[in-house]
Phi, psi and omega in degrees: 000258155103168186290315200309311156279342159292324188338311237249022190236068195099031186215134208212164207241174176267006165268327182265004192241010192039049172268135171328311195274173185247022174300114170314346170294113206292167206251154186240172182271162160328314190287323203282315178307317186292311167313332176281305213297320194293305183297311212263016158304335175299102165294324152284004144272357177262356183253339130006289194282342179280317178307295202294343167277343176304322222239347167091236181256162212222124181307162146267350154298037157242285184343269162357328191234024158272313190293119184280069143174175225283162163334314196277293179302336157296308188285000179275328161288304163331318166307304206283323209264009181251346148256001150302322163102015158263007154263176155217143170267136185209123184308161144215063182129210145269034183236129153220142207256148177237157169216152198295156176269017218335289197318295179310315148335301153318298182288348184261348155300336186288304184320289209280340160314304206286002193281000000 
């Protein structure tokens, strides 16, 4: 799966959509906005994702030992909020580390202010 293929998906940067500004910030499709909404309804992917902005890029045994609950249930969260595009994951080993997507984060606050 991977970041990679998200990229090209329901993401779109303000230079390629022919917007006046010059933000960098990318615009999201509708599907995309509702999927970040969907992950970030969930109180424990939304304090997942408040730890991993804290923390930069962040193990998952540190997740894991925060959480009153099994492993299997951190990475099914972990799983929602990286196909939201709002995480990215990156393997070393058997260890994988996450870091906040700030940009995706960004563009979906940007959505919902302007509603």
């Amino acid at each position: 799966m991977g970041v990679c293929a998200y990229a090209t998906s329901g993401l779109e940067s303000a230079s390629n959509i022919g917007m006046a500004s010059r933000s960098t910030t990318p615009r999201l499709s509708d599907e995309r906005i509702h999927q970040i909404a969907r992950a970030l309804a969930d109180p424990r992917r939304l304090d997942l994702l408040r730890r991993i902005s804290r923390g930069g890029d962040t193990p998952c045994e540190s997740l894991r030992c925060d959480c009153p609950v099994t492993a299997a249930t951190v990475s099914h969260h972990m799983k929602e909020l990286e196909s939201a595009g709002l995480v990215e994951s990156t393997r070393d080993g058997r260890s994988v580390r996450y870091t906040l997507r700030r940009d995706v984060l960004d563009a979906y606050l940007a959505a919902m202010a302007s509603i």
